[in-house]
ROTORKE-393968 format. One record per atom (N, C-alpha, C, CB): atom name; x, y, z; residue number from 1. Coordinates in Angstrom, 2 decimals, padded with zeros to 5 digits. Each point is the difference from the previous one (the first is absolute). Glycine has a CB too. Layout:
BEGIN
+------+---------+---------+---------+-----+
| atom |       X |       Y |       Z |   n |
+------+---------+---------+---------+-----+
|   CA |       X |       Y |       Z | NUM |
...
+------+---------+---------+---------+-----+
REM end
This chain:
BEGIN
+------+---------+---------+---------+-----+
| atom |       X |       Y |       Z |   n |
+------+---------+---------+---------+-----+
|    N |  014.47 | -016.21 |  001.94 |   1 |
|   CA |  001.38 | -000.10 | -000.41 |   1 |
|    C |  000.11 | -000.15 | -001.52 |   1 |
|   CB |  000.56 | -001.03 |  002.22 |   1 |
|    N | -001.56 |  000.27 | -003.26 |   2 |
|   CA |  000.19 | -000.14 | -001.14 |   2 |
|    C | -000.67 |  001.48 | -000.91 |   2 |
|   CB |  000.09 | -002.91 |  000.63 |   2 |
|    N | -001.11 |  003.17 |  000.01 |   3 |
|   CA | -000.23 |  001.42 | -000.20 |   3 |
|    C |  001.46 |  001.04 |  000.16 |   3 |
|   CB | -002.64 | -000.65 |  001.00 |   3 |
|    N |  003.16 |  000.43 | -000.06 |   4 |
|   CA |  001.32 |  000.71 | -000.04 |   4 |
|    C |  000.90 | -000.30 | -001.36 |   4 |
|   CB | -000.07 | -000.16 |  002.68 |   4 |
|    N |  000.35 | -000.88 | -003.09 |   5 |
|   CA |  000.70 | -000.68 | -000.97 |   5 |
|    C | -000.26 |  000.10 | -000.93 |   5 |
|   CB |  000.37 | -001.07 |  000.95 |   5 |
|    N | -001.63 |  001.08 | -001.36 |   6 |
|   CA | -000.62 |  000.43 | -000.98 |   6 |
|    C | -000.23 |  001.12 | -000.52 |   6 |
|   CB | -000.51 | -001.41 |  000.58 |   6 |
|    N |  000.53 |  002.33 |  000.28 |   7 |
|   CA | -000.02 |  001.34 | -000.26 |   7 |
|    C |  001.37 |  000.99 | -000.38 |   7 |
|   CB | -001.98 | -000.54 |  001.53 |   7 |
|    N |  003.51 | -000.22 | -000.72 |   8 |
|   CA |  001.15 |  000.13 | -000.40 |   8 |
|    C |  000.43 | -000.70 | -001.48 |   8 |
|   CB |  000.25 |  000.26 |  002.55 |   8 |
|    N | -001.02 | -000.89 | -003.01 |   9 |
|   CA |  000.46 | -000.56 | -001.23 |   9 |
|    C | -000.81 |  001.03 | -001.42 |   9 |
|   CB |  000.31 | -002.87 |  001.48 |   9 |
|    N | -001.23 |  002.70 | -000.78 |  10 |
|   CA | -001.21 |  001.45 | -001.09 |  10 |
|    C |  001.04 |  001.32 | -000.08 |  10 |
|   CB | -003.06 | -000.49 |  001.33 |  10 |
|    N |  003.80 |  000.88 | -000.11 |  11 |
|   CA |  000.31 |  001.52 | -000.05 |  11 |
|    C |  001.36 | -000.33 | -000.63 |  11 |
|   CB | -001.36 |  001.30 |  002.22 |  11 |
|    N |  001.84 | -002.49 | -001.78 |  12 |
|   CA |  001.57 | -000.38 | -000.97 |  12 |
|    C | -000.63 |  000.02 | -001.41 |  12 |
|   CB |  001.55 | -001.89 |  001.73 |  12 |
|    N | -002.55 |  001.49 | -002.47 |  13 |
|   CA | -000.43 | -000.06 | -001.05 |  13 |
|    C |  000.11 |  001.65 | -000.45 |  13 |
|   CB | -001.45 | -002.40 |  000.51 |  13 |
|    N |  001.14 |  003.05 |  000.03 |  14 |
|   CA | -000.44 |  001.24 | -000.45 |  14 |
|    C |  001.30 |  000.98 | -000.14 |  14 |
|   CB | -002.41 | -000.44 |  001.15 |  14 |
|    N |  003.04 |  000.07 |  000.05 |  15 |
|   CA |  001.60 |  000.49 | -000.49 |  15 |
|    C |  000.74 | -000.09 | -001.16 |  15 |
|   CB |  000.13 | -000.47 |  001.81 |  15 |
|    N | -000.46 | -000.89 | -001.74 |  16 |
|   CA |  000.82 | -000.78 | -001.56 |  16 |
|    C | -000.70 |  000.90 | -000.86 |  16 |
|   CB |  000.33 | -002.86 |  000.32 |  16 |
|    N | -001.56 |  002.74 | -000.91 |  17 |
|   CA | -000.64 |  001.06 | -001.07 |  17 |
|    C |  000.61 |  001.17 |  000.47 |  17 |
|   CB | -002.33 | -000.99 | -000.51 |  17 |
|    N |  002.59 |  001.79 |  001.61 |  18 |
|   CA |  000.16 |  001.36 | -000.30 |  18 |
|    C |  001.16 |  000.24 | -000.53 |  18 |
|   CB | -001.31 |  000.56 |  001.53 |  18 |
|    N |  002.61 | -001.82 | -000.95 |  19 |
|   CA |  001.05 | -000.10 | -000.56 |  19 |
|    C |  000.34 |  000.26 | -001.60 |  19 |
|   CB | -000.10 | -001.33 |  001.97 |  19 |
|    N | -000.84 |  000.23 | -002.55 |  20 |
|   CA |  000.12 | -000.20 | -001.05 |  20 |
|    C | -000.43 |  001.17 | -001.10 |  20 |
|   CB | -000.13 | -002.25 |  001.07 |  20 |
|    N | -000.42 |  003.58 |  000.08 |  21 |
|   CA | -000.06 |  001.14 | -001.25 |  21 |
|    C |  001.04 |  001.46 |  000.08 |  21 |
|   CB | -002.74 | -000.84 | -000.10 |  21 |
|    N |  003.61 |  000.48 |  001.36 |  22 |
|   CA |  000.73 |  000.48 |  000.20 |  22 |
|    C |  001.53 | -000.40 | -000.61 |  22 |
|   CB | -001.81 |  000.46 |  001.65 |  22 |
|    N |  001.81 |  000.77 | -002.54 |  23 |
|   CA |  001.13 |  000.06 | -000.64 |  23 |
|    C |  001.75 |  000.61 |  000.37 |  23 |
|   CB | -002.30 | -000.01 | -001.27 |  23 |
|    N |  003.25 | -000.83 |  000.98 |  24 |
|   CA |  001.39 |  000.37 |  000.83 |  24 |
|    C |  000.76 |  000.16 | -001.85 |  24 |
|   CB |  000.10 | -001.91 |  003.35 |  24 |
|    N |  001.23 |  002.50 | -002.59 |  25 |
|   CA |  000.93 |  000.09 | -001.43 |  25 |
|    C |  001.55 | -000.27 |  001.14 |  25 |
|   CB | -001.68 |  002.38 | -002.34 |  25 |
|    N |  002.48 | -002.95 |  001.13 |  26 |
|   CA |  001.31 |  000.10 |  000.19 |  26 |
|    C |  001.02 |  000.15 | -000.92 |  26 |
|   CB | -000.76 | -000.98 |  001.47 |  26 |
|    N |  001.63 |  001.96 | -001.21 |  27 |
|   CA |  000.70 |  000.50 | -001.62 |  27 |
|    C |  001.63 | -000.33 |  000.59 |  27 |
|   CB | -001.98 |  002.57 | -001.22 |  27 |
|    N |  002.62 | -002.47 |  000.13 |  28 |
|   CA |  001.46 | -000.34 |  000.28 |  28 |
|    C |  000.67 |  000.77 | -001.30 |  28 |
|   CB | -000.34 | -002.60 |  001.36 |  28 |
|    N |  001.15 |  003.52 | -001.30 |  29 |
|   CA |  000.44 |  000.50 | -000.65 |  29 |
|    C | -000.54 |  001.33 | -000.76 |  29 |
|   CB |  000.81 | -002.17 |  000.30 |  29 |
|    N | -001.17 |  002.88 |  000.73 |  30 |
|   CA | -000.21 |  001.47 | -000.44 |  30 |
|    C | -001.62 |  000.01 | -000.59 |  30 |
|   CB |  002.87 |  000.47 | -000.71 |  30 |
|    N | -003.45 | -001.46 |  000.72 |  31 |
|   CA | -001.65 | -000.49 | -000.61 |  31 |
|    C |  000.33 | -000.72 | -001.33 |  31 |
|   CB | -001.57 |  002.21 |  000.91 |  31 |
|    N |  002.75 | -002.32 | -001.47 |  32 |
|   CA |  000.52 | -001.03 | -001.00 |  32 |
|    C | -001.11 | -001.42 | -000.07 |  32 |
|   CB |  002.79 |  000.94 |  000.64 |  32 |
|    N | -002.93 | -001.50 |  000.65 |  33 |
|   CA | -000.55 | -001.32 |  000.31 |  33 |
|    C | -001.25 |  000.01 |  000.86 |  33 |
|   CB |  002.27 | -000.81 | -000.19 |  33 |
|    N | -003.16 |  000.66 | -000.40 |  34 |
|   CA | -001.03 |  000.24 |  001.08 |  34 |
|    C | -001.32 | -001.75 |  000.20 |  34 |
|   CB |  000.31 |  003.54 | -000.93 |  34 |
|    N | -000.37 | -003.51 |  002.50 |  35 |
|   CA | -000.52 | -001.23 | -000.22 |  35 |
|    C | -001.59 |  000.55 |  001.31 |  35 |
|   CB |  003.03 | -002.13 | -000.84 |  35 |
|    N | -003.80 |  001.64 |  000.09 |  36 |
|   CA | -001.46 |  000.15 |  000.61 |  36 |
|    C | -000.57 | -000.66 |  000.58 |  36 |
|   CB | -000.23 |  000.82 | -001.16 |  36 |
|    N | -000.41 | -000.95 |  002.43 |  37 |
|   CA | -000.32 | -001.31 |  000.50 |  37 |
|    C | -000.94 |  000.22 |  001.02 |  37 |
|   CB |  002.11 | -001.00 | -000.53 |  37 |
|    N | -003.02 |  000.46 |  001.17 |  38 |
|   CA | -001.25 |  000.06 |  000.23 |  38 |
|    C |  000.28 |  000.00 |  001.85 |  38 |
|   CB | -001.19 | -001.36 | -002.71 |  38 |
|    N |  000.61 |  001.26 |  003.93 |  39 |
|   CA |  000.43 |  000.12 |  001.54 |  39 |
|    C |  000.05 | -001.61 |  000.40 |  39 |
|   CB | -001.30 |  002.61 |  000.66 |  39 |
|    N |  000.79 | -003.46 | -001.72 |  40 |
|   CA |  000.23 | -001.71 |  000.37 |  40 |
|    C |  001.28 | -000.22 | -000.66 |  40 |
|   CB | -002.54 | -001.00 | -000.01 |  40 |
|    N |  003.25 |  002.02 | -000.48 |  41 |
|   CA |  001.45 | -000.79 | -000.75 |  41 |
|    C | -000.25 | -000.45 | -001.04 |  41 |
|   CB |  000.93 | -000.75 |  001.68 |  41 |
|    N | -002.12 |  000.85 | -002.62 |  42 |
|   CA | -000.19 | -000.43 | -000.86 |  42 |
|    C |  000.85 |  001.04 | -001.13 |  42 |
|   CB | -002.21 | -001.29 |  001.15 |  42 |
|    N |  003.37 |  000.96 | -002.37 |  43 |
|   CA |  000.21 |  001.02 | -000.95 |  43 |
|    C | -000.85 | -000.19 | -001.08 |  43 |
|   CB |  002.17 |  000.27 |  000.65 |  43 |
|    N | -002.65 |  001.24 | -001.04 |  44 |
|   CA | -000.52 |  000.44 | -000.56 |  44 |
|    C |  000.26 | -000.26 | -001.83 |  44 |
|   CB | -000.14 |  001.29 |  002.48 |  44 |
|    N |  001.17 | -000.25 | -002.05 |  45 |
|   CA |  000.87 |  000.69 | -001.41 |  45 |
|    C |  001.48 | -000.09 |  000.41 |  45 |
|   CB | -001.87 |  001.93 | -000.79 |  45 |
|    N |  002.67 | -001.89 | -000.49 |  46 |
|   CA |  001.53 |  000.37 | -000.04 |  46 |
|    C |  000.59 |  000.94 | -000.84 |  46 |
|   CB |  000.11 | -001.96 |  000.56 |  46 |
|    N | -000.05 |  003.36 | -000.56 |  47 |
|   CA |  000.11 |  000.55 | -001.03 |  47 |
|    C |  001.44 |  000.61 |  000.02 |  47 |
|   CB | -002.53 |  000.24 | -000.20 |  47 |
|    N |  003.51 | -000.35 | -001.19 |  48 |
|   CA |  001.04 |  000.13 | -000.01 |  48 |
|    C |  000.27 |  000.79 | -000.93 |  48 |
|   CB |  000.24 | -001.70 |  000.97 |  48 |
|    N |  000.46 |  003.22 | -001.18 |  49 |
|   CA | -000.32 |  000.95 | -000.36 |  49 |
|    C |  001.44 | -000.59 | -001.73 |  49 |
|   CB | -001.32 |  002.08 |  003.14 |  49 |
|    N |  000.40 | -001.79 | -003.93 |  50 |
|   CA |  000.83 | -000.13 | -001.56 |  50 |
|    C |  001.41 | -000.06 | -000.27 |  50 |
|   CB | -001.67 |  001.18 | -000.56 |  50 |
|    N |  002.09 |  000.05 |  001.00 |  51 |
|   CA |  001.33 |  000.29 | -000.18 |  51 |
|    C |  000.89 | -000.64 |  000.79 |  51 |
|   CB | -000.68 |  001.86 | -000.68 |  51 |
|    N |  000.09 | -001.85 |  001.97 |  52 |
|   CA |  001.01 | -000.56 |  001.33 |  52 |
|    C | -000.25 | -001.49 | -000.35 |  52 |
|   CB | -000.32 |  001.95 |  002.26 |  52 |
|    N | -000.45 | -002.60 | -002.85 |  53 |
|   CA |  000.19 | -001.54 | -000.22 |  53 |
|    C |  000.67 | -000.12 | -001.70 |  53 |
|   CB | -002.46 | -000.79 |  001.91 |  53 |
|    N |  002.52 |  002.11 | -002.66 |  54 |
|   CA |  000.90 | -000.54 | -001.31 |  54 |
|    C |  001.84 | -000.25 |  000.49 |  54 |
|   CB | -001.99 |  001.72 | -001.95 |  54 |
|    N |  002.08 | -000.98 |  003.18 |  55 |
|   CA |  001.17 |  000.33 |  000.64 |  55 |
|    C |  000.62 | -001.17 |  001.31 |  55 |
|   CB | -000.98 |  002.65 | -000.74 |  55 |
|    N |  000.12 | -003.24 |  001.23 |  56 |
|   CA |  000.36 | -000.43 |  001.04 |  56 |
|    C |  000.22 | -001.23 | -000.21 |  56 |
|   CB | -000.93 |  001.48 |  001.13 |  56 |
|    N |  001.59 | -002.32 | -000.57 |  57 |
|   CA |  000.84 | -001.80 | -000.04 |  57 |
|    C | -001.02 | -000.26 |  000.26 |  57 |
|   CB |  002.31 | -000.51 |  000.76 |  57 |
|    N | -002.46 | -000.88 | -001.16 |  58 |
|   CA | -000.09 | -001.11 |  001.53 |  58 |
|    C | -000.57 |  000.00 |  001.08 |  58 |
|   CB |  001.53 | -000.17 | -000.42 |  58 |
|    N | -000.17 |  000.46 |  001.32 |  59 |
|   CA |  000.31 | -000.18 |  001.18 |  59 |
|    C | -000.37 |  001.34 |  000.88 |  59 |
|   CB |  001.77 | -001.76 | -000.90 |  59 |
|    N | -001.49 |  002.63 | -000.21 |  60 |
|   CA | -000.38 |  001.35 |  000.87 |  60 |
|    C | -002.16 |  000.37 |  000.11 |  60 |
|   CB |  003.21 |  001.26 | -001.28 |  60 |
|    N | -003.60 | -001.90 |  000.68 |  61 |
|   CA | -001.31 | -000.13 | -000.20 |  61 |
|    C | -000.86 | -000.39 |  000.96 |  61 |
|   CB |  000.69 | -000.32 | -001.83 |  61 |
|    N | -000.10 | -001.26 |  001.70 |  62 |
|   CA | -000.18 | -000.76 |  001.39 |  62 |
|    C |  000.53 |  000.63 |  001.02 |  62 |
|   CB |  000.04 | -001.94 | -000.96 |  62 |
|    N |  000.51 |  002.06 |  001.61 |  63 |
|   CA |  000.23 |  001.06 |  001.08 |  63 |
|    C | -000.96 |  001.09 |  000.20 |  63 |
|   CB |  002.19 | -000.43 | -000.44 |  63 |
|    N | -002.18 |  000.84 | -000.27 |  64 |
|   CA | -001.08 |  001.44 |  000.02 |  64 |
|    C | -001.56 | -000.42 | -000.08 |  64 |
|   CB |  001.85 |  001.52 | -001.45 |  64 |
|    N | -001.99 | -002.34 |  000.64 |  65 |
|   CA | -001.64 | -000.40 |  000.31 |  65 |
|    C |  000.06 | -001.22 |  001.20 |  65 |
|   CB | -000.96 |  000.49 | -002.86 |  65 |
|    N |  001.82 | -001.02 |  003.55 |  66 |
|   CA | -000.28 | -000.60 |  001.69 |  66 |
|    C |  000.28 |  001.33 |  000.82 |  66 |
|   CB |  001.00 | -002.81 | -000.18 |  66 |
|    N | -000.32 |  004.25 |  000.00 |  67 |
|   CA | -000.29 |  000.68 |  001.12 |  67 |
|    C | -001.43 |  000.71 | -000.01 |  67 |
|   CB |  002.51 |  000.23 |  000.21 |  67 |
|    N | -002.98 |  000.00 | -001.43 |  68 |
|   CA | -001.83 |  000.35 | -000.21 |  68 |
|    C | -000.47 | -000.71 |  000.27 |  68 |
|   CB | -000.28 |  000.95 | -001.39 |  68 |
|    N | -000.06 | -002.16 |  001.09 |  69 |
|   CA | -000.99 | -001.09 |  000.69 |  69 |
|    C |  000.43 |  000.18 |  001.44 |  69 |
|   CB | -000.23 | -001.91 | -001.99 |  69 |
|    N |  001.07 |  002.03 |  002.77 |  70 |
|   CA |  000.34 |  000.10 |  001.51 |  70 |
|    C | -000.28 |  000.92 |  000.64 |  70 |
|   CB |  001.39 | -000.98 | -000.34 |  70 |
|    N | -001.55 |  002.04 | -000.19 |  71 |
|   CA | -000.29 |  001.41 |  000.18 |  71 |
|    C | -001.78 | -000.12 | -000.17 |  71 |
|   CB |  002.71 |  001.20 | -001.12 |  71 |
|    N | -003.10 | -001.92 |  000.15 |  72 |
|   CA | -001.58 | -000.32 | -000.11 |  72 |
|    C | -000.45 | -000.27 |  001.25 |  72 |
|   CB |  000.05 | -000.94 | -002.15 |  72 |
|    N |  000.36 | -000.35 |  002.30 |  73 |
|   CA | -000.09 | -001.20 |  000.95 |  73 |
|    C |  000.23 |  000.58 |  001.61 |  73 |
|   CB |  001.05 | -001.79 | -002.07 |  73 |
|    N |  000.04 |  002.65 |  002.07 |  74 |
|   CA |  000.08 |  000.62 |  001.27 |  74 |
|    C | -001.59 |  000.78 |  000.20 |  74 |
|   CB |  003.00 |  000.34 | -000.19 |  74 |
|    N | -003.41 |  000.22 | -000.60 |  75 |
|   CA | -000.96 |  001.94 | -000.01 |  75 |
|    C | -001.45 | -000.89 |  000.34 |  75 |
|   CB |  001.30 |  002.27 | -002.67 |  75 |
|    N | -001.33 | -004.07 |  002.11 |  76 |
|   CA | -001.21 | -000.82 |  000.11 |  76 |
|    C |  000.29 | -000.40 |  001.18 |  76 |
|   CB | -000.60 | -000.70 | -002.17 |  76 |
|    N |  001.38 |  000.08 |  002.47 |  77 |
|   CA |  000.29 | -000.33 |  001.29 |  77 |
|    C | -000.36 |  000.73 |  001.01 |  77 |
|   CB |  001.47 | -000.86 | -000.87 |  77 |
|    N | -001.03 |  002.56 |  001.29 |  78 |
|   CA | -000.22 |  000.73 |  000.39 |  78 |
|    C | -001.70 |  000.46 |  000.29 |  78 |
|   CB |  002.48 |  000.06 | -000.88 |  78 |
|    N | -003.34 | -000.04 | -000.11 |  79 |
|   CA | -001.42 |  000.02 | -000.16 |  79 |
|    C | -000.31 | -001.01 |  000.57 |  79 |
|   CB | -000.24 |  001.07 | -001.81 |  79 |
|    N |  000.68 | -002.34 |  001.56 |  80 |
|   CA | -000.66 | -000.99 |  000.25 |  80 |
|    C | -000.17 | -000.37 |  001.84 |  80 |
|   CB |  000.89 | -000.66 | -002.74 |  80 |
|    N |  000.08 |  000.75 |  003.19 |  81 |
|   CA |  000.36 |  000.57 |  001.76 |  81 |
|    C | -000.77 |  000.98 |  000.43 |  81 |
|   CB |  002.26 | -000.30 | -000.12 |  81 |
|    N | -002.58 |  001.35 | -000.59 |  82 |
|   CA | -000.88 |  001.26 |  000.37 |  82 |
|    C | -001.34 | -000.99 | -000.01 |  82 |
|   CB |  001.36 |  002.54 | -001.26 |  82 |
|    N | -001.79 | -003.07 | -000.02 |  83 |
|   CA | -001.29 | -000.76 |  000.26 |  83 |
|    C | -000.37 | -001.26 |  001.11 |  83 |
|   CB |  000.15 |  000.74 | -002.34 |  83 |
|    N |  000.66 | -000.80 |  002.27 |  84 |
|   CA | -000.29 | -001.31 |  000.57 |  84 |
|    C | -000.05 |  000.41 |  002.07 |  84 |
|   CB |  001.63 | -001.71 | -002.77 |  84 |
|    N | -000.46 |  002.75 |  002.60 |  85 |
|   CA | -000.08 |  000.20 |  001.23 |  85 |
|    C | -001.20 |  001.20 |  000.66 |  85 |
|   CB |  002.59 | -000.91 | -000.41 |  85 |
|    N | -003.31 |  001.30 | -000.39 |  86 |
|   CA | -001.14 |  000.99 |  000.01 |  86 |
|    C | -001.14 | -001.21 |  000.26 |  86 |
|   CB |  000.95 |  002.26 | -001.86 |  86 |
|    N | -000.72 | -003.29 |  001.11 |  87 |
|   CA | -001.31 | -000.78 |  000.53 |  87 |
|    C | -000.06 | -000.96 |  001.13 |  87 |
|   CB | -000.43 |  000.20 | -002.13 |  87 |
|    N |  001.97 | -000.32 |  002.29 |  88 |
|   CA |  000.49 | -000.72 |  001.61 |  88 |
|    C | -000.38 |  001.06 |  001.22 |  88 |
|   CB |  002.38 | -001.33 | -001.11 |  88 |
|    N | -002.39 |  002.76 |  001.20 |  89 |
|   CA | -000.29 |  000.65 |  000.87 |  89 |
|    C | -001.72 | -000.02 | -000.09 |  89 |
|   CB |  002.51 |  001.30 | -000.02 |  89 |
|    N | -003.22 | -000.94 | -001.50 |  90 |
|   CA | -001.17 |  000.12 |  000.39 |  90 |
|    C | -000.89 | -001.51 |  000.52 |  90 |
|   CB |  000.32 |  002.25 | -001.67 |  90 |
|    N |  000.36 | -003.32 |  001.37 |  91 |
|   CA | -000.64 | -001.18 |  000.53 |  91 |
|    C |  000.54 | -000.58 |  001.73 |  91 |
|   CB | -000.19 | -000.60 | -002.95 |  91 |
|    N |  001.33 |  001.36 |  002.81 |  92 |
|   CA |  000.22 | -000.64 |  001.45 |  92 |
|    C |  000.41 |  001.13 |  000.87 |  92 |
|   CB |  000.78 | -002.33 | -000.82 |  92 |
|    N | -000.92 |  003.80 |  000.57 |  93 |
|   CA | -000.05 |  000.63 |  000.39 |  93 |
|    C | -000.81 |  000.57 |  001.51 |  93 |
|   CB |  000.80 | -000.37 | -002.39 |  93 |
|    N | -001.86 | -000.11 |  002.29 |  94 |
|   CA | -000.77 |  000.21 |  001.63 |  94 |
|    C |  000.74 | -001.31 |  000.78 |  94 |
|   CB | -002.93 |  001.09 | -000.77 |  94 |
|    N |  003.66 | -001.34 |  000.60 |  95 |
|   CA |  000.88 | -000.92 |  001.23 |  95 |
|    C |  001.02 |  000.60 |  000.54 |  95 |
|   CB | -000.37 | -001.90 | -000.98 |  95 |
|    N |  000.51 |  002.81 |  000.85 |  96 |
|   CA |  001.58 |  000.56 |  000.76 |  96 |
|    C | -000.69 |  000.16 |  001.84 |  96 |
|   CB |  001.44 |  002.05 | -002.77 |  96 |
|    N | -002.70 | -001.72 |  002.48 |  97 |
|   CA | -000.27 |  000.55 |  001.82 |  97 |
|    C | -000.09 | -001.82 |  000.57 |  97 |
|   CB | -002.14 |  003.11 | -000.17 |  97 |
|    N |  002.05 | -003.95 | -000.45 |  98 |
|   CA |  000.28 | -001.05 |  001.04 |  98 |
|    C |  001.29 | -000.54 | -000.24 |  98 |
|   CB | -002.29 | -000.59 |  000.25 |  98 |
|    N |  003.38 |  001.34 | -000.42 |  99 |
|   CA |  001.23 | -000.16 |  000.17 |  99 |
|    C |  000.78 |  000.95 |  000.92 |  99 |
|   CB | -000.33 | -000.98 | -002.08 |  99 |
|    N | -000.45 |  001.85 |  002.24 | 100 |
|   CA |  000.15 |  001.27 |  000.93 | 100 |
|    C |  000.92 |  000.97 | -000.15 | 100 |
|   CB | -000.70 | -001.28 |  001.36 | 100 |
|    N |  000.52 |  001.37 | -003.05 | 101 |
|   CA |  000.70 |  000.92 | -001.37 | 101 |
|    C | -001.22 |  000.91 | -000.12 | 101 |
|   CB |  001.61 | -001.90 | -001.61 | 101 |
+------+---------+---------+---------+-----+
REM end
């Protein structure tokens, strides 16, 4: 059983690293705003294009760089479910025939 446990924590380990070289983007405003961020949610970068930040408020900024980070955060999120659930089938995967799946 700890062999089991142990071995789910090694392959969670290994996810996390693969995560962490897998790269996501989220833009808001035509690629105006672009925010970079890694499949753990980690951000990267924030890059905000010259002109559109000599031009823009405030308020309109903020707005636009929380729908890129969300848009990031969604595309990591998304990866991150693919991983995680790729290693939930390959570890617990030979159990479906004693469920009589």
């Amino acid at each position: 059983m700890f062999d089991k446990l142990f071995e789910a924590q090694q392959k969670a380990g290994e996810v996390k690293k693969r995560l962490d070289g897998i790269t996501v983007s989220g833009t808001a405003e035509g690629g105006k705003i672009t925010v970079i961020a890694n499949g753990n949610k980690v951000i990267q970068s924030i890059n905000i294009d010259d002109d559109f930040y000599k031009d823009a408020d405030k308020e309109e900024l903020e707005e636009l760089l929380v729908v890129a980070v969300n848009k990031a955060m969604g595309q990591a999120d998304n990866i991150s479910q693919s991983e995680m659930a790729a290693l939930t089938k390959d570890m617990f995967g030979g159990l479906g025939g004693m469920f009589g799946k």
